[in-house]
C-alpha positions in Angstrom: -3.7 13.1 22.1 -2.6 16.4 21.9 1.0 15.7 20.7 -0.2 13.1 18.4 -3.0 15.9 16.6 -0.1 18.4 16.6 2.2 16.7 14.8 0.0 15.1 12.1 -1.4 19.3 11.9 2.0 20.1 11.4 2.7 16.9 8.9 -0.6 17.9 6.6 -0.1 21.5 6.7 3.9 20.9 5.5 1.7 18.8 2.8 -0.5 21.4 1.0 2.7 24.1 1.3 4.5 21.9 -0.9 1.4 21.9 -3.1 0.9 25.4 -3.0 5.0 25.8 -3.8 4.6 23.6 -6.6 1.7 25.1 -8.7 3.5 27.1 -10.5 5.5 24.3 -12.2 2.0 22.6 -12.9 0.5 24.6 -15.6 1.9 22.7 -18.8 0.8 18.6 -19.6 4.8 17.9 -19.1 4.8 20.2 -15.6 1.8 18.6 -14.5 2.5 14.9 -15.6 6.1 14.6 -15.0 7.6 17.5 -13.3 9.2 18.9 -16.9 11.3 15.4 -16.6 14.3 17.4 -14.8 13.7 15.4 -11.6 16.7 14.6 -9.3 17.7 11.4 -8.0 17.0 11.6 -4.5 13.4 13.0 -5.5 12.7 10.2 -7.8 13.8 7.3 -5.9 12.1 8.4 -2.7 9.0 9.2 -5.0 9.8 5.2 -6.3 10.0 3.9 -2.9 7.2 5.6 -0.9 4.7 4.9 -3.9 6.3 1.4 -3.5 5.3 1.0 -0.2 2.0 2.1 1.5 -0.5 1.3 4.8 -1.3 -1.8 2.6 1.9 -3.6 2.9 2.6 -1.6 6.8 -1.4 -3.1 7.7 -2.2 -4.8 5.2 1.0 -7.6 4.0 3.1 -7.1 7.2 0.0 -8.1 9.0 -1.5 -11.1 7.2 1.7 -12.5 5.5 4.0 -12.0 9.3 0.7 -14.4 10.6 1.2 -17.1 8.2 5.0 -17.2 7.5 6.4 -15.6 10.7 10.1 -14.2 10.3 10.2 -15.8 7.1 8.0 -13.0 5.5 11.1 -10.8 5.8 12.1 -12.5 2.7 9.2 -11.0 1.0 11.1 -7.2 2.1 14.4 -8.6 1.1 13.0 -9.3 -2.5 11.5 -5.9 -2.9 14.8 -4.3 -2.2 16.6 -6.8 -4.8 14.2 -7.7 -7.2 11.4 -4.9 -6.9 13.6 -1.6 -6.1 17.6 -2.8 -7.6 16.7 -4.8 -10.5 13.9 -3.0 -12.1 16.0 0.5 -11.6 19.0 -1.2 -13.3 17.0 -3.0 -16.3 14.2 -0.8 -17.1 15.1 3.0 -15.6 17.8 3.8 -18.1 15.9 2.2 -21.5 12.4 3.8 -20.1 14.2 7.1 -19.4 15.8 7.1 -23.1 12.7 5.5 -25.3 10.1 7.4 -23.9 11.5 10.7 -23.9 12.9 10.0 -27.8 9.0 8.3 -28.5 7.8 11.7 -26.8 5.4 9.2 -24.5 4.0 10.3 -21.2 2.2 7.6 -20.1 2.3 3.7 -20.5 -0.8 3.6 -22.8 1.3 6.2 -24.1 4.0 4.6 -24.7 2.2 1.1 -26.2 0.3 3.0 -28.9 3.2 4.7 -29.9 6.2 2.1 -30.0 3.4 -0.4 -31.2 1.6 1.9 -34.0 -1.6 1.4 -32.7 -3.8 3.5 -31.1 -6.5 0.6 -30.1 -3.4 -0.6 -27.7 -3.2 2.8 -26.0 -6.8 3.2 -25.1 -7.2 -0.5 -23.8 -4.0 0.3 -22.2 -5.6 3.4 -20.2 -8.8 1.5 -20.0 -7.0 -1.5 -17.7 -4.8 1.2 -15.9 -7.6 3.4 -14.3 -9.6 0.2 -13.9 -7.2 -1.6 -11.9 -5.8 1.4 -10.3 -9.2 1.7 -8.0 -9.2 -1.4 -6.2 -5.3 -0.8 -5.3 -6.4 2.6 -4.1 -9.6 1.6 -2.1 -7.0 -0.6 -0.5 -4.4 2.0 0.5 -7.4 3.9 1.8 -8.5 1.3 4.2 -4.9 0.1 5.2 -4.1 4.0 6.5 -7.9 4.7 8.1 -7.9 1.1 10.3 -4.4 3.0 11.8 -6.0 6.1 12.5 -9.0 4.8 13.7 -6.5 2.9 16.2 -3.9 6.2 17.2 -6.8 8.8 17.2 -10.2 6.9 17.9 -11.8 8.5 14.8 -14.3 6.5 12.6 -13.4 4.8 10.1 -15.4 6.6 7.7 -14.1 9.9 8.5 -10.7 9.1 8.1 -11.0 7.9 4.6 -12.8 10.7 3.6 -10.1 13.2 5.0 -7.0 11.9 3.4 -9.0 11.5 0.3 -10.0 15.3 0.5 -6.4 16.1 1.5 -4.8 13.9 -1.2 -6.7 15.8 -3.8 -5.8 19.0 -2.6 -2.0 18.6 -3.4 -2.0 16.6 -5.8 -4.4 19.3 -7.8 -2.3 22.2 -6.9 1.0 20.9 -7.7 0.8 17.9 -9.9 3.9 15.8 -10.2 6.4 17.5 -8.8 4.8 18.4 -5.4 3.8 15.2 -4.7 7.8 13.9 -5.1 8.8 16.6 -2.8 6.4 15.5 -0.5 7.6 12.0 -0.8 10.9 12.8 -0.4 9.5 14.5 3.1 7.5 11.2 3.6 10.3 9.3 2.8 12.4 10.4 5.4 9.6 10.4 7.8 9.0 6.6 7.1 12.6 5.7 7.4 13.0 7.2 11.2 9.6 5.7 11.6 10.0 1.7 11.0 13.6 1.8 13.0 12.1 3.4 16.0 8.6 1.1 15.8 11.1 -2.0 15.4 13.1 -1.0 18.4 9.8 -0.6 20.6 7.7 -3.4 19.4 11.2 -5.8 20.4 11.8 -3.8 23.6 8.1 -4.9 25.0 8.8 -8.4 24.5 12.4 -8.4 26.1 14.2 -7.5 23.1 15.1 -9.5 19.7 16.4 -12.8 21.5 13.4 -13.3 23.4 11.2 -12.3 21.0 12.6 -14.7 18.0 13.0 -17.3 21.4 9.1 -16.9 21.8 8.3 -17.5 17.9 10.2 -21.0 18.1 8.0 -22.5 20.4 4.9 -21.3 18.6 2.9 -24.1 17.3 2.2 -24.4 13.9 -1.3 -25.5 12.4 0.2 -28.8 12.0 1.1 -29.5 15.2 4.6 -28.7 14.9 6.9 -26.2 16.4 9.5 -23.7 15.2 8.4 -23.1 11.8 7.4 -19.8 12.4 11.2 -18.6 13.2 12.8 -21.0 11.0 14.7 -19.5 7.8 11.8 -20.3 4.9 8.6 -20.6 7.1 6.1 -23.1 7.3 5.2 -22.6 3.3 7.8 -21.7 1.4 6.8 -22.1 -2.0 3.1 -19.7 -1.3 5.6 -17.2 0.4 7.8 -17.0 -3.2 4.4 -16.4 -4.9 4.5 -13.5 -2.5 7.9 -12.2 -3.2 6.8 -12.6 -6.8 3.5 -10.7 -6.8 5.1 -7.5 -4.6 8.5 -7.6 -6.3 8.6 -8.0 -9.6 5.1 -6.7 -10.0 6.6 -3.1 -9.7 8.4 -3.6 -13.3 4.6 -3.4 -14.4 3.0 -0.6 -12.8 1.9 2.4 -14.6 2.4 4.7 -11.5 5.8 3.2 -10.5 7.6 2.6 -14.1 6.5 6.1 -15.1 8.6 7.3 -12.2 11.6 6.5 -15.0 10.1 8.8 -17.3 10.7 12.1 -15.5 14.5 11.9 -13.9 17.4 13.6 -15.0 19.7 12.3 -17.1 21.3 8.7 -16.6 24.1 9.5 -14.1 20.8 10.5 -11.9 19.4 6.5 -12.4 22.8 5.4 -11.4 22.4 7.3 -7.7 18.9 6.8 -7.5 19.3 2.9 -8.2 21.1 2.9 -5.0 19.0 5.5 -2.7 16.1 3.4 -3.7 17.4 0.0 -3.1 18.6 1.0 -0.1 14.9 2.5 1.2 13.5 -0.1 0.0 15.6 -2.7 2.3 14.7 -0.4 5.6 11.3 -0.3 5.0 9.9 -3.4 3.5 12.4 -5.3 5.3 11.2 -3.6 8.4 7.8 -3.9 7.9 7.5 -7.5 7.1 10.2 -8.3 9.9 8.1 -6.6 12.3 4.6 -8.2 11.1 6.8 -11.6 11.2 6.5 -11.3 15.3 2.3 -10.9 14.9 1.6 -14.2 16.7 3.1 -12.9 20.3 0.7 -10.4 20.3 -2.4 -12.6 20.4 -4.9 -13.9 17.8 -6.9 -10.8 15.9 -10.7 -10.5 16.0 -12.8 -13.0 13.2 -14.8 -11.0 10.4 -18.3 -12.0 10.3 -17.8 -14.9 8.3 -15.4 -16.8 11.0 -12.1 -15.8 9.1 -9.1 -14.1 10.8 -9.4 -10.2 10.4 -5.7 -10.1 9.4 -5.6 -6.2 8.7 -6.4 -5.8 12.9 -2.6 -7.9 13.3 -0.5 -4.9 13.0 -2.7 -2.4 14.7 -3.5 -4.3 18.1 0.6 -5.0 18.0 1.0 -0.9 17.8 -1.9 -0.4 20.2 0.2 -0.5 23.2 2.9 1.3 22.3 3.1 5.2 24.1 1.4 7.6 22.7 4.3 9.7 21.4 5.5 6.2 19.6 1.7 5.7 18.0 2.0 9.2 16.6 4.7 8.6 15.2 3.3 5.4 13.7 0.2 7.3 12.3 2.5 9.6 10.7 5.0 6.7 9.1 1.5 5.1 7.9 -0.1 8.5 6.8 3.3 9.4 4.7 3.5 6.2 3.1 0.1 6.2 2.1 -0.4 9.5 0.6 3.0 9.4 -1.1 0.8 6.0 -3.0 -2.6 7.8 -3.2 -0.9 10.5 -4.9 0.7 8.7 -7.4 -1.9 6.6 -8.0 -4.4 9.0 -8.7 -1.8 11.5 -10.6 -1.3 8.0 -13.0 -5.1 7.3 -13.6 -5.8 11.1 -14.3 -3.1 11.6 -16.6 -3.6 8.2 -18.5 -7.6 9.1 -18.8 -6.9 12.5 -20.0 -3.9 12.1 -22.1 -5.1 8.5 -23.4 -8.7 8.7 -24.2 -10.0 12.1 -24.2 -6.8 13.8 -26.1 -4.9 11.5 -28.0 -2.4 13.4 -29.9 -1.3 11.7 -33.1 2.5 10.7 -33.0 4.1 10.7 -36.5 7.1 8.4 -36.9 9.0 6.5 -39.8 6.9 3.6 -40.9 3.6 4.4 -39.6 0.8 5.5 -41.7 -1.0 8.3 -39.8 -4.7 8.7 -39.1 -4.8 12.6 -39.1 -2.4 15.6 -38.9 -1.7 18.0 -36.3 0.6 20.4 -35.4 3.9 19.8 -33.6 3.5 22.4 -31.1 -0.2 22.6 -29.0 -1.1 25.4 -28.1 -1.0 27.0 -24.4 -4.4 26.9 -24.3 -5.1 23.4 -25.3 -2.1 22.5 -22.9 -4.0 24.3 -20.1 -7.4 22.6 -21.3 -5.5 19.2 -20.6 -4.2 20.1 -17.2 -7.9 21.1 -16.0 -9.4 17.6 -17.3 -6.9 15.6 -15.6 -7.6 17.7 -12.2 -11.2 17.3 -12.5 -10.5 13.2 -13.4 -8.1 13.0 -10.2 -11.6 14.4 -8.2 -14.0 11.7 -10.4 -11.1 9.1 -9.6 -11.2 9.9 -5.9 -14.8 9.7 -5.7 -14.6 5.8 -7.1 -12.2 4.9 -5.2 -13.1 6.2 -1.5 -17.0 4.3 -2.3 -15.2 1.2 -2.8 -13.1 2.1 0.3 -16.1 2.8 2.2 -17.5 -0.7 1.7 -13.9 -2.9 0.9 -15.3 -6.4 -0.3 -11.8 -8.0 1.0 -8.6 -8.0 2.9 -6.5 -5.1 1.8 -4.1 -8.0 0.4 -6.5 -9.5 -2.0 -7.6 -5.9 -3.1 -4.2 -5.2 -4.1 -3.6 -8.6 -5.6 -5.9 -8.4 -7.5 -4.9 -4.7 -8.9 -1.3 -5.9 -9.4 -2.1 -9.7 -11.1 -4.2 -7.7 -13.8 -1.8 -4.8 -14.4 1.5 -6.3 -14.0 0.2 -9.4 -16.1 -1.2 -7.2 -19.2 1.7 -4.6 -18.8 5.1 -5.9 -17.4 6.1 -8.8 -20.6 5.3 -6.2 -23.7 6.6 -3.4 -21.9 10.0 -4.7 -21.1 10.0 -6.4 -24.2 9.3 -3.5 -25.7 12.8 -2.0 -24.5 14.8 -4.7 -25.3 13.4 -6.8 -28.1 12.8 -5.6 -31.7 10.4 -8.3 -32.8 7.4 -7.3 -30.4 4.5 -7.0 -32.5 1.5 -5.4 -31.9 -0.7 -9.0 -31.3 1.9 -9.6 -29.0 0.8 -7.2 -26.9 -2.6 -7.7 -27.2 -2.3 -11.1 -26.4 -0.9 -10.1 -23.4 -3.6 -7.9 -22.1 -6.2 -10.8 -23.2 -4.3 -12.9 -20.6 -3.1 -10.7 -17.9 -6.6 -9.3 -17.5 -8.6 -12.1 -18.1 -6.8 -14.5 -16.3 -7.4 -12.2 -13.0 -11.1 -11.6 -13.9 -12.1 -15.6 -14.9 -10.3 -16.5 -11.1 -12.2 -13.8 -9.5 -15.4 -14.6 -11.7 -14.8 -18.5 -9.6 -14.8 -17.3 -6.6 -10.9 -17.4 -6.5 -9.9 -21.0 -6.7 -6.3 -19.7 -7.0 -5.4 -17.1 -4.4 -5.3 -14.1 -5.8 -2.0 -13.7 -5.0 -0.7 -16.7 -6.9 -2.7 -15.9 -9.6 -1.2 -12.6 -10.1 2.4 -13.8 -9.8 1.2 -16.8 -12.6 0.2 -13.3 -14.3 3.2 -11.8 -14.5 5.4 -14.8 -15.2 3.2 -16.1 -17.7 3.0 -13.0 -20.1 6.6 -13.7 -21.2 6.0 -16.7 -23.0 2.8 -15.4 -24.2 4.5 -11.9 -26.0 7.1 -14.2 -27.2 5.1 -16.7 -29.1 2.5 -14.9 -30.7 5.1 -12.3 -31.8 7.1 -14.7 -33.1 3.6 -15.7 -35.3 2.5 -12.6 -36.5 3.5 -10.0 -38.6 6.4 -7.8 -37.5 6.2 -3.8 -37.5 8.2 -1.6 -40.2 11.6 -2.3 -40.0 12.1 1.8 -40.6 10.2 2.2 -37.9 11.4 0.4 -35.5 15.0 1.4 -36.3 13.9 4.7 -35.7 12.9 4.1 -32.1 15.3 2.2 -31.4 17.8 4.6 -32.6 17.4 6.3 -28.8 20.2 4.1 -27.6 22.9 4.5 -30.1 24.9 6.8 -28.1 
């Protein structure tokens, strides 16, 4: 006990130094928001991959999708690497770095109301984000307090409340760029973390042979036998909704695409596309190849309501680990999990503040503007901005941790929810919006109508898809749905849009 409550002393006090360092760096919008967008590659994509990846995919997925797919849920890690970490990095970070610094946008509402003209599409844009930000975060909350209820013997309660406190704290103090340098810290942490938790969780079942030798003879619900180590599972086609939902998701998120917005220059996305894919295959890969062995360990406790409590799978595997190994655990969980809460908060802040309470008027070729202000704010308004969106990050804190402290679901349906909505309203416009000059503004509202409400009328019937599926049906299904409608409506000023995207004529 002692080592374990020395190192995570050491681990949080290494935390608000970093936020402390930072402050100074956090007194403008562009400071606070995105680190003055002079952020390094191996900053960014460790800030990409630890937001990525949290206690709900280490509890949460690893736990619940390991039970029903076995080793085949290591697929689900593999497609985050590929799909969620190299793929989005090579189609969207160099376009999202270019447009939205030559657009002048901050955010993602940001960005929609200015490369659409319309400032109705920016605040329904922040509206959704902060919205379905909360449930993701009441998620990560209760993914990262079941482990250290486990490692330390704390309750539950407590636990959220501390790393909610302590999230705040440096996340107020240093804005953007301490809570990348603390990634980057995390990031590191988490890396050492899932090889050495791999290597023990193997070693006390005789090793990897044995262990894969014990999941062939497992018997399935049906009956059968060897599903559970075979190469695709026992459901292949609800896994790839899976590898859908957690991987290409990502190219939708407000807190993960606006990671884009603040690095370097492009040579930086072409190292970071690599340092990021690479984390991303250790870690997600490990995770879900270590929840894949969950059946060995026994079957987890049932919820009141006679279902499996899935989130209990990874702790009771980590339970009996030595105590110097479940410190380390708490600390791989802990890193990964206030890398997300940081970002997550930072985004919904920023969005509410920038979005809704100060939307500054963008002037470009083709668009008829509502008002006039000046080019440059003033430092005091820019200091006035930077207060609001500390007080929001407290107000968004607050929501968040009540829902936390009373989670209506498994941590994979809370964040299932979260994604299906935002990735299905944001992800079609918004890389549309990069590539394609016919997106028009109905377009994009079409596609919030049915990201959002498709999410919302499921959940309203008691979730007759899971809400997994339905997210991944989301995110596919917004494509089609841009492109139609776009195709029937009226297009935006060609001047305009030749003016945007001039950006990439270079």
């Amino acid at each position: 006990m002692f080592i374990k409550i020395l190192l995570t002393i050491i681990f949080l006090a290494v935390t608000v130094a970093v936020g402390i360092y930072s402050r100074k760096q956090a007194r403008s919008v562009d400071g606070f928001v995105l680190g003055g967008r002079n952020v390094g590659p191996w900053l960014t994509a460790f800030a990409y991959g630890t937001s990525y990846f949290s206690a709900v995919v280490f509890v949460g997925y690893a736990g619940q999708f390991g039970w029903k797919y076995g080793l085949s849920s290591t697929w689900i890690g593999v497609g985050n690497a590929l799909i969620g970490s190299l793929l989005a990095w090579i189609v969207l970070g160099r376009r999202t770095k270019l447009m939205t610094q030559h657009i002048e946008s901050r955010t993602m509402p940001d960005f929609f109301g200015t490369r659409f003209a319309s400032q109705g599409l920016r605040v329904a844009a922040s509206i959704i984000a902060f919205v379905f930000l909360i449930p993701y975060t009441a998620g990560v909350y209760k993914g990262i307090s079941t482990l250290f209820e486990m490692g330390f013997g704390i309750p539950y309660e407590y636990c959220v409340i501390g790393m909610a406190v302590l999230t705040a704290v440096y996340v107020i103090l240093g804005g953007y760029k301490a809570t990348a340098m603390n990634d980057f810290v995390q990031g590191i942490i988490m890396l050492f973390g899932i090889v050495t938790v791999i290597a023990a969780v193997l070693s006390s079942q005789g090793g990897l042979s044995a262990a894969v030798g014990k999941m062939a003879v497992l018997p399935a619900d049906d009956g059968g036998a060897g599903c559970f180590a075979d190469l695709w599972g026992p459901d292949p086609w609800n896994l790839l909704g899976v590898v859908v939902l957690t991987s290409l998701g990502t190219w939708g998120l407000p807190q993960m695409v606006g990671k884009f917005y603040s690095i370097t220059d492009e040579s930086a996305i072409r190292r970071g596309t690599i340092i990021s894919t690479v984390f991303a295959l250790v870690v997600a890969g490990g995770c879900y190849f270590l929840g894949g062995f969950g059946r060995l360990f026994g079957t987890p406790p049932t919820l009141p309501n006679g279902r499996l409590d899935f989130d209990a799978i990874v702790p009771s595997m980590l339970g009996t680990l030595p105590d110097i190994l479940i410190a380390l655990v708490v600390l791989l969980v802990l890193s990964a999990s206030m890398s997300t809460l940081a970002s997550l908060v930072l985004t919904s802040s920023s969005t509410m503040t920038l979005d809704l309470i100060y939307r500054d008027k963008k002037s470009l070729p083709g668009e008829v503007e509502e008002g006039s202000i000046d080019d440059t704010v003033s430092e005091r308004v820019e200091r006035r901005k930077v207060v609001v969106m500390r007080v929001l990050i407290v107000f968004f804190i607050v929501i968040s941790l009540m829902l936390a402290l009373n989670p209506p679901t498994f941590i994979a349906q809370l964040m299932g929810i979260s994604w299906g909505a935002l990735a299905g309203a944001f992800l079609a416009p918004f890389m549309l919006g990069l590539y394609w000059r016919g997106v028009t503004t109905a377009g994009v509202w079409a596609c919030f109508v049915w990201g959002v409400g498709l999410t919302l009328v499921n959940m309203l019937l008691g979730n007759p898809m899971n809400p997994i599926n339905c997210g991944a049906v989301a995110m596919v299904g917004g494509f089609p749905v841009v492109w139609i409608v776009s195709l029937l409506t009226p297009k935006l000023p060609q001047k305009r849009i030749d003016h945007i995207f001039a950006c990439y004529q270079h």
